[in-house]
PDB file of N, CA, C and O in Angstrom:
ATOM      1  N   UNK A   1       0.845  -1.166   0.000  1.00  0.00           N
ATOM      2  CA  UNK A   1       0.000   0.000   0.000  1.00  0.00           C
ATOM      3  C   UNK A   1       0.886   1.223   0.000  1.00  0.00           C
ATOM      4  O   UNK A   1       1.878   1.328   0.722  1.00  0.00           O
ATOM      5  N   UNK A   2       0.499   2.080  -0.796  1.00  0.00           N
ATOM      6  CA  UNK A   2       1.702   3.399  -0.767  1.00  0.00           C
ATOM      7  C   UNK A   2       0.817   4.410   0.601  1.00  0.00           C
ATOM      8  O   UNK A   2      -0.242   4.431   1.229  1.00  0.00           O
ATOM      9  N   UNK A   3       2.050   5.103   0.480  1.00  0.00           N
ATOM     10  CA  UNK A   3       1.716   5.795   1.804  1.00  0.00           C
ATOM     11  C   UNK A   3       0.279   7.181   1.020  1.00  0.00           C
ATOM     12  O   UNK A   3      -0.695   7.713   1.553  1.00  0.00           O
ATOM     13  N   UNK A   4       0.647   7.244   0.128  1.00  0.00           N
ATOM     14  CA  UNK A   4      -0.206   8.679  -0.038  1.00  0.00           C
ATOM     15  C   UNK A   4      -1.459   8.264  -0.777  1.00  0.00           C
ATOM     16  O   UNK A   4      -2.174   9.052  -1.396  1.00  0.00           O
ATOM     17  N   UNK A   5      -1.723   6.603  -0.629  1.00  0.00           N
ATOM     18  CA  UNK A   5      -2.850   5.853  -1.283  1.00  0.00           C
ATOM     19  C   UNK A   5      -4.021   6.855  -0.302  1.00  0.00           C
ATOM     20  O   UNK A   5      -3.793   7.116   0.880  1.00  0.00           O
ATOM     21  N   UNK A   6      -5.052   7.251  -0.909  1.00  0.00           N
ATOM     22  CA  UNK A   6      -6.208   7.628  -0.088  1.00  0.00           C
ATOM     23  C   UNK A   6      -7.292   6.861   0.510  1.00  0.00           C
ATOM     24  O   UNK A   6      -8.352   7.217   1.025  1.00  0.00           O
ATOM     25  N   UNK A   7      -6.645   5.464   0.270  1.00  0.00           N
ATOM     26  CA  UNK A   7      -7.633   4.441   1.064  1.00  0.00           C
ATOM     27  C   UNK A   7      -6.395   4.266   2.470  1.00  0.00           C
ATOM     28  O   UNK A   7      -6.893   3.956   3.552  1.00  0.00           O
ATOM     29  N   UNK A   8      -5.387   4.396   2.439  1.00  0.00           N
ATOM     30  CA  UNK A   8      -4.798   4.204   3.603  1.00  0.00           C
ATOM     31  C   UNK A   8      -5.214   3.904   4.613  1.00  0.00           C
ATOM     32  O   UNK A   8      -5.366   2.725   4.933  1.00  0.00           O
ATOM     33  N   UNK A   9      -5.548   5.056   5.486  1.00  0.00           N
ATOM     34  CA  UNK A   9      -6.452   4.806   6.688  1.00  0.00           C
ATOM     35  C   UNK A   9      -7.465   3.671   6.786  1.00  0.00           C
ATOM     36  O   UNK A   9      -7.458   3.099   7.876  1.00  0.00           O
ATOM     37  N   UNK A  10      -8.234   3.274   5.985  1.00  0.00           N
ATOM     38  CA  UNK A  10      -9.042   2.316   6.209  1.00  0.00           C
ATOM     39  C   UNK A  10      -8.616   0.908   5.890  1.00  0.00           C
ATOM     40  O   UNK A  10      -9.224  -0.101   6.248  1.00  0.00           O
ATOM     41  N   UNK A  11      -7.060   0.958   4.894  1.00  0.00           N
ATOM     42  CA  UNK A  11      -5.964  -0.162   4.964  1.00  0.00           C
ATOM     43  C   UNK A  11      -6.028  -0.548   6.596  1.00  0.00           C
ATOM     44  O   UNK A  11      -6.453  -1.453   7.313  1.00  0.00           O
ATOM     45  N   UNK A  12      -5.222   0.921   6.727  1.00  0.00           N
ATOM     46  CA  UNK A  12      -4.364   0.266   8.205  1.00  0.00           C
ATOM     47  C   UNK A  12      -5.761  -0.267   9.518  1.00  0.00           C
ATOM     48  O   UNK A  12      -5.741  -1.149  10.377  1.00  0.00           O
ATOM     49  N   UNK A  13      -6.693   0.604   9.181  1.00  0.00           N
ATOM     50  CA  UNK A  13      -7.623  -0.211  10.392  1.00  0.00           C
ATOM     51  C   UNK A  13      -7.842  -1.141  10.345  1.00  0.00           C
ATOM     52  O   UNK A  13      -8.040  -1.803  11.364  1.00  0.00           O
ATOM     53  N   UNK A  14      -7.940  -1.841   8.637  1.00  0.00           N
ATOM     54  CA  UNK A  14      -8.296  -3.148   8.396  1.00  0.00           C
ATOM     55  C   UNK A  14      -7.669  -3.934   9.044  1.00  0.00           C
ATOM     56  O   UNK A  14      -8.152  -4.550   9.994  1.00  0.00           O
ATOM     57  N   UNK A  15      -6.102  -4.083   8.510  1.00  0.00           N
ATOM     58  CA  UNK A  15      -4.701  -4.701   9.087  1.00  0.00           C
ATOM     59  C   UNK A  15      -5.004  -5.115  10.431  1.00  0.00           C
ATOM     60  O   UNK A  15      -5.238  -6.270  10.789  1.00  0.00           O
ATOM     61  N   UNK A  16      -4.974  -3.742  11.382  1.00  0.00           N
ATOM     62  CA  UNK A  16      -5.172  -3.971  12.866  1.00  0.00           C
ATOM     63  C   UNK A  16      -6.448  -4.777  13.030  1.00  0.00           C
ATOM     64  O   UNK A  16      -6.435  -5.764  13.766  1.00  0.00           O
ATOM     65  N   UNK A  17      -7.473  -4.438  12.432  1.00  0.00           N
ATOM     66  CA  UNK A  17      -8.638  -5.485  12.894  1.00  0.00           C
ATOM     67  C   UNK A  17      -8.200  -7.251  12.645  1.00  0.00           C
ATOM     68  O   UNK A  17      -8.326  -8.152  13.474  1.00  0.00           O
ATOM     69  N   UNK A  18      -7.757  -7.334  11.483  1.00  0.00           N
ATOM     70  CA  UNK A  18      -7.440  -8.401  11.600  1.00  0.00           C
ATOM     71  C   UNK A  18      -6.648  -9.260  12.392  1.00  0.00           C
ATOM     72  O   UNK A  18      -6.857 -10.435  12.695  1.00  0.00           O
ATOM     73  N   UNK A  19      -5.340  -8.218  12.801  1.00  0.00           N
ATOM     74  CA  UNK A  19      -4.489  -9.036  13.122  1.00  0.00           C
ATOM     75  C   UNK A  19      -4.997  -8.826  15.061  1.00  0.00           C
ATOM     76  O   UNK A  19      -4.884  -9.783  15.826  1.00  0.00           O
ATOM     77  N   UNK A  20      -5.594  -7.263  15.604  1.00  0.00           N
ATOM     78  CA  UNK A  20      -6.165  -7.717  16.719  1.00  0.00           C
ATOM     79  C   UNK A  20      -7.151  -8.036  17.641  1.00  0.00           C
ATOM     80  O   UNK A  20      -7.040  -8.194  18.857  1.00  0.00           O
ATOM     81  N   UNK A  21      -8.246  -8.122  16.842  1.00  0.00           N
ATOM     82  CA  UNK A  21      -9.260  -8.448  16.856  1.00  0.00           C
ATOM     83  C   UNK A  21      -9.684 -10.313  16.862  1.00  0.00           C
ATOM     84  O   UNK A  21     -10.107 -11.131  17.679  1.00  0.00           O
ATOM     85  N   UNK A  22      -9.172 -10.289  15.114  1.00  0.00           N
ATOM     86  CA  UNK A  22      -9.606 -11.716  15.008  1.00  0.00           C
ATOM     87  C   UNK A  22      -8.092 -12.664  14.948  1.00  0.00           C
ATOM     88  O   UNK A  22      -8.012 -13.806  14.495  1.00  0.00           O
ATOM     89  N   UNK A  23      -7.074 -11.938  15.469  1.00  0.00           N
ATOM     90  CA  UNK A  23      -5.719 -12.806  15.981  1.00  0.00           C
ATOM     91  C   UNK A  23      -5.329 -13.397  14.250  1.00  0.00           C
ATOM     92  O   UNK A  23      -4.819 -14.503  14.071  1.00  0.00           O
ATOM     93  N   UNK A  24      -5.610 -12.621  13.311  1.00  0.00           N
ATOM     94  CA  UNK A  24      -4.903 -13.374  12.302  1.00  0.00           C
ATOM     95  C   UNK A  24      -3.626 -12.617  11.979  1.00  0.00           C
ATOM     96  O   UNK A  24      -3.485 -11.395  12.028  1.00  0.00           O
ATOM     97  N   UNK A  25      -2.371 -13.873  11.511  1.00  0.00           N
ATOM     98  CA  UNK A  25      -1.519 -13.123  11.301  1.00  0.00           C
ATOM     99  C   UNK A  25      -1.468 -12.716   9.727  1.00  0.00           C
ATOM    100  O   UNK A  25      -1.464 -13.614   8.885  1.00  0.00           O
ATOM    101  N   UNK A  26      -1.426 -11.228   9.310  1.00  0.00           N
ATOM    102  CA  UNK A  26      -1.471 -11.184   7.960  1.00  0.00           C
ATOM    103  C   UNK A  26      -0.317 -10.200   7.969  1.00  0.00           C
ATOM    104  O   UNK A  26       0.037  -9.560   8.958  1.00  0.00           O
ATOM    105  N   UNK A  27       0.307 -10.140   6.598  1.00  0.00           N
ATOM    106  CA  UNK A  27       1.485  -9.208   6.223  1.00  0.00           C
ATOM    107  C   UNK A  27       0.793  -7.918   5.670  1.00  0.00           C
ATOM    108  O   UNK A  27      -0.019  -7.883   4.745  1.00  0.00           O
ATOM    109  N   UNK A  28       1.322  -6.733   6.498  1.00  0.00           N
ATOM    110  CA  UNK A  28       0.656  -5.358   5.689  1.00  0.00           C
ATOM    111  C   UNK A  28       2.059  -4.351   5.488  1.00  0.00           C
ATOM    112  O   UNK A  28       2.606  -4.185   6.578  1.00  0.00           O
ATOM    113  N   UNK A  29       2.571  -3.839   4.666  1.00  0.00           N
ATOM    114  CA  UNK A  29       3.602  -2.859   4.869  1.00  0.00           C
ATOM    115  C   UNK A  29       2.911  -1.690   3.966  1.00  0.00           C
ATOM    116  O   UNK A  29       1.885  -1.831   3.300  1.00  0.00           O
ATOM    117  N   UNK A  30       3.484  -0.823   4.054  1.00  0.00           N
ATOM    118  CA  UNK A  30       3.447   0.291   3.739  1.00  0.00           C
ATOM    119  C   UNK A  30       4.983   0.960   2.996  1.00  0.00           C
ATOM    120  O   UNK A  30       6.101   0.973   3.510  1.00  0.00           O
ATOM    121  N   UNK A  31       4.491   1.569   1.406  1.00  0.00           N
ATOM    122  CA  UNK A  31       5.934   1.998   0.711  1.00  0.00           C
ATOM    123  C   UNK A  31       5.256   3.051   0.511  1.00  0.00           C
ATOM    124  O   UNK A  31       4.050   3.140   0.282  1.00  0.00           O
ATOM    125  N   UNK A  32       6.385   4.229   0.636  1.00  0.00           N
ATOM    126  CA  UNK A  32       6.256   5.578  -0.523  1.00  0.00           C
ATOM    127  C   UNK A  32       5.253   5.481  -1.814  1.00  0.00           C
ATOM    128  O   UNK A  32       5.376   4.598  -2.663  1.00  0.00           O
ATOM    129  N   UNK A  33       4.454   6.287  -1.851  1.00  0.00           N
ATOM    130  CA  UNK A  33       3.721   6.105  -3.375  1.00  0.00           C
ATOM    131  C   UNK A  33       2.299   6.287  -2.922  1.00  0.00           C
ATOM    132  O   UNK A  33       1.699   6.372  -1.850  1.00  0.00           O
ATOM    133  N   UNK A  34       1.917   6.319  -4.693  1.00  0.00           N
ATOM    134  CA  UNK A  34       0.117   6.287  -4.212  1.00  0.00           C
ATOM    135  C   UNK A  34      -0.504   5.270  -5.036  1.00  0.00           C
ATOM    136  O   UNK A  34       0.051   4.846  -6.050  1.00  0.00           O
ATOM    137  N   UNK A  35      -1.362   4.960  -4.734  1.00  0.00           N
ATOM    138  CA  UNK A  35      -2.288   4.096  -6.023  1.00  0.00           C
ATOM    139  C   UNK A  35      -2.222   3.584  -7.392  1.00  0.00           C
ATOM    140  O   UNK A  35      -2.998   2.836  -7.988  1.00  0.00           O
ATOM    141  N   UNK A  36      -0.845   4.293  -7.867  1.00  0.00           N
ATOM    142  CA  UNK A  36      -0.940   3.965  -9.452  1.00  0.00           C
ATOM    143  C   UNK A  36       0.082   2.905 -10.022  1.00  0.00           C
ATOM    144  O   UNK A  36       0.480   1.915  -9.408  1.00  0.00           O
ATOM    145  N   UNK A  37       0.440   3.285 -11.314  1.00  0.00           N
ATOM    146  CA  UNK A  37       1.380   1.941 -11.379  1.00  0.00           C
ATOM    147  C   UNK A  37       2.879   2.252 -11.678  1.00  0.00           C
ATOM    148  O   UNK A  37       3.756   1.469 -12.041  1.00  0.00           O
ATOM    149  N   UNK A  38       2.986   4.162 -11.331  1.00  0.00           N
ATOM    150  CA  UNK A  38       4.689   4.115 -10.989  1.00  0.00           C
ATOM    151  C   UNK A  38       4.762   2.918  -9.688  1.00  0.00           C
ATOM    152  O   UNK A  38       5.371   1.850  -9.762  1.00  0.00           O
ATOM    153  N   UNK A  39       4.018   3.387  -8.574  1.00  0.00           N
ATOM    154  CA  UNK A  39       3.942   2.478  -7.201  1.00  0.00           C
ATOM    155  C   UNK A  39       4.021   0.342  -7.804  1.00  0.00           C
ATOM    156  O   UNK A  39       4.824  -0.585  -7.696  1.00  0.00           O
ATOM    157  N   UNK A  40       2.974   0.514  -8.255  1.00  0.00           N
ATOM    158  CA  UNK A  40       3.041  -0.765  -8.724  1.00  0.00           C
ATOM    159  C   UNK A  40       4.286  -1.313  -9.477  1.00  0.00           C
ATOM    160  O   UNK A  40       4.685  -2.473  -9.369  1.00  0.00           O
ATOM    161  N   UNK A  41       4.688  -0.636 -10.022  1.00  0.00           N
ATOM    162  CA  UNK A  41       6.131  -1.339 -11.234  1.00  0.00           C
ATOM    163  C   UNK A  41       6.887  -1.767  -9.932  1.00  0.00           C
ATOM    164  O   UNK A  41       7.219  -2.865  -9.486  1.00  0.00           O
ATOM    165  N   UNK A  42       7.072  -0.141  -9.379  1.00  0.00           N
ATOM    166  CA  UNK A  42       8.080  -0.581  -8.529  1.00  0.00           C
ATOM    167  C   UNK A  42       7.802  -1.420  -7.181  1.00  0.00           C
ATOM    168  O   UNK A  42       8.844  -1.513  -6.532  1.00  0.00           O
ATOM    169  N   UNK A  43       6.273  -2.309  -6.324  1.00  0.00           N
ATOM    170  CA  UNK A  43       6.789  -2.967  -5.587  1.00  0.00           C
ATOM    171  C   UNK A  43       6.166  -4.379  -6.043  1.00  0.00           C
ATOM    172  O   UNK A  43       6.339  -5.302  -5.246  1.00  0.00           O
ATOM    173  N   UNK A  44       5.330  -4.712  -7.451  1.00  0.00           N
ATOM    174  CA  UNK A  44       5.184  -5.837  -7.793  1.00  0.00           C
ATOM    175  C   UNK A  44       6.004  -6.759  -7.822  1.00  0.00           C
ATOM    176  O   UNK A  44       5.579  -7.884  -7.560  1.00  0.00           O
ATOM    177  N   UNK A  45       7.641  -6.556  -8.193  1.00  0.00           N
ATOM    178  CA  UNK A  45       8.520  -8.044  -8.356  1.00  0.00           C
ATOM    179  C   UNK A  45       8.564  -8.528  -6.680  1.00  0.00           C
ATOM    180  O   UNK A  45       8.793  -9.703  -6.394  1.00  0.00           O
ATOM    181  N   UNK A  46       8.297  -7.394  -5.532  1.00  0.00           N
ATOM    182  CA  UNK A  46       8.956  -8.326  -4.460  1.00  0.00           C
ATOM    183  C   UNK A  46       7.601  -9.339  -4.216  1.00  0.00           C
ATOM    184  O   UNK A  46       7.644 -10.551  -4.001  1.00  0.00           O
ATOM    185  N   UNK A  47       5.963  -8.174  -4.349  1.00  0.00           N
ATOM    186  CA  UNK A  47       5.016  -8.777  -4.017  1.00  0.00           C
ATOM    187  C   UNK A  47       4.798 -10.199  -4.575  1.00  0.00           C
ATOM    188  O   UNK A  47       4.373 -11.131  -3.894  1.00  0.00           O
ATOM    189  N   UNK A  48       5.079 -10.264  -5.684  1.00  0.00           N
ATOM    190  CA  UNK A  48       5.412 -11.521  -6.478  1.00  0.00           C
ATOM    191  C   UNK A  48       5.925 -13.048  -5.727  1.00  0.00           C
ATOM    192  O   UNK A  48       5.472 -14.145  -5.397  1.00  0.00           O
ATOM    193  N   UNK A  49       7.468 -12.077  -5.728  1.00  0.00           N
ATOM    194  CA  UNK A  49       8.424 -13.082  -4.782  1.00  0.00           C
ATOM    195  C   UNK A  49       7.809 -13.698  -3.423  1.00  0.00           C
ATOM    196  O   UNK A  49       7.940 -14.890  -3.148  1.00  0.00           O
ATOM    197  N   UNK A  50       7.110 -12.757  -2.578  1.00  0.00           N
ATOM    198  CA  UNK A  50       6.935 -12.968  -0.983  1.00  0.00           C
ATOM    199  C   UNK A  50       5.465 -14.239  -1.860  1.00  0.00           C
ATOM    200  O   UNK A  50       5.431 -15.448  -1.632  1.00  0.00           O
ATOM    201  N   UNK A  51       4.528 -13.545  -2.735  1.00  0.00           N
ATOM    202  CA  UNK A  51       3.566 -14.830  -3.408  1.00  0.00           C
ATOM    203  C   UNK A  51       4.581 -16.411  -3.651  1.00  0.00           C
ATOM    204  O   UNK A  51       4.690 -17.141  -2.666  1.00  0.00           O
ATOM    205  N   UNK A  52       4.857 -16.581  -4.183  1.00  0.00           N
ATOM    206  CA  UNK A  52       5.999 -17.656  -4.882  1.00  0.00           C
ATOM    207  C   UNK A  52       6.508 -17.939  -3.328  1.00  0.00           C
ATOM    208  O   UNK A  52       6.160 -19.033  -2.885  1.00  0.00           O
ATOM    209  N   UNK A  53       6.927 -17.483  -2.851  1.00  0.00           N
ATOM    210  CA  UNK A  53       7.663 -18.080  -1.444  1.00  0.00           C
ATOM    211  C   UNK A  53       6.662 -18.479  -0.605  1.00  0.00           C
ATOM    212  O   UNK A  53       7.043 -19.453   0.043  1.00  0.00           O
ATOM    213  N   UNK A  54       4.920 -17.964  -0.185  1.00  0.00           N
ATOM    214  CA  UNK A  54       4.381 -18.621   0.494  1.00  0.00           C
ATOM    215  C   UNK A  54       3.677 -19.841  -0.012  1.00  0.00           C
ATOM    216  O   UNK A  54       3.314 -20.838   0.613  1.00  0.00           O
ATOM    217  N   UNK A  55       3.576 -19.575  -1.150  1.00  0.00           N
ATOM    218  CA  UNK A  55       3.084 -20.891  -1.641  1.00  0.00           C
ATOM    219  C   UNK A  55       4.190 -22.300  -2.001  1.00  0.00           C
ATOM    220  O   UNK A  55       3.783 -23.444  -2.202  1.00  0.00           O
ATOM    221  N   UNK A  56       5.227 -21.993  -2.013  1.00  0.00           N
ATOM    222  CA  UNK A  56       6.508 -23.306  -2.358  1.00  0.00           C
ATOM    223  C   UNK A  56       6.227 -23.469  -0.628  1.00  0.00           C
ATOM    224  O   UNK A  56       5.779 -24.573  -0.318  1.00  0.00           O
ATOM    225  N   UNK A  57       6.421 -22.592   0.398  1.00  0.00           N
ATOM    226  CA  UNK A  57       6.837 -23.058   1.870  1.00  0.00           C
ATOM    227  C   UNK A  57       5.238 -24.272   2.018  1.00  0.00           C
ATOM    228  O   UNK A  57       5.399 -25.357   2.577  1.00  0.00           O
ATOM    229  N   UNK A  58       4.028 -23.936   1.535  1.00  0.00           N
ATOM    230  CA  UNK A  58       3.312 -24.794   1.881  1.00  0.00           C
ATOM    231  C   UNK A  58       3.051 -26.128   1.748  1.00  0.00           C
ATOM    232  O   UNK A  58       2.165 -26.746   2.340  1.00  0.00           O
ATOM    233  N   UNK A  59       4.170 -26.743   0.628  1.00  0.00           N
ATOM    234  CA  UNK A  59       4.821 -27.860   0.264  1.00  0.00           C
ATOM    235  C   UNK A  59       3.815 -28.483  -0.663  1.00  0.00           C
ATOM    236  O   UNK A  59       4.079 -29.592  -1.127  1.00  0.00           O
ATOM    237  N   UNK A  60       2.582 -27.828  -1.012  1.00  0.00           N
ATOM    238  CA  UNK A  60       1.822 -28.215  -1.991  1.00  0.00           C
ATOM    239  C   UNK A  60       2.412 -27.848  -3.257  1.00  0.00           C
ATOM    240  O   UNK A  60       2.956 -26.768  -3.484  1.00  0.00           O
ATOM    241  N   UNK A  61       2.241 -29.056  -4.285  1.00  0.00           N
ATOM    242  CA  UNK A  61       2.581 -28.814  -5.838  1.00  0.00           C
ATOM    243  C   UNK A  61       2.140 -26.937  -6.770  1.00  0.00           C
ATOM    244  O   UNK A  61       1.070 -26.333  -6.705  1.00  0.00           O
ATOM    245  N   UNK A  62       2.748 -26.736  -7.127  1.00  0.00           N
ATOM    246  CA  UNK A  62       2.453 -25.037  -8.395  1.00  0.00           C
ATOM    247  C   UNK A  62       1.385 -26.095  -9.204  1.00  0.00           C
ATOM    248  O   UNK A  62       0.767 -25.708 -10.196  1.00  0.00           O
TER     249      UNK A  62
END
């Protein structure tokens, strides 16, 4: 989520509800940027990667 996204705020409450409310653990970070797809170019390859890595760790077949 970029920081100057204008859904932000209701990101981050989400995040917290989830993670303290209903105890789930979920990944939320926050990068520089807003909504569009300068933001996107630049954090799709990791979002990608961290995808590809939770799914190989679950030892189920691609």
């Amino acid at each position: 989520m970029g920081d100057q996204d204008e859904m932000k705020p209701e990101s981050d409450a989400f995040a917290a509800y989830l993670n303290n409310r209903l105890g789930l653990n979920v990944t939320y970070q926050t990068e520089p940027g807003g909504h569009d797809w300068l933001y996107w170019q630049k954090i799709l390859p990791d979002v990608l990667t961290w995808l590809l890595h939770v799914r190989l760790s679950d030892g189920k077949p691609l």
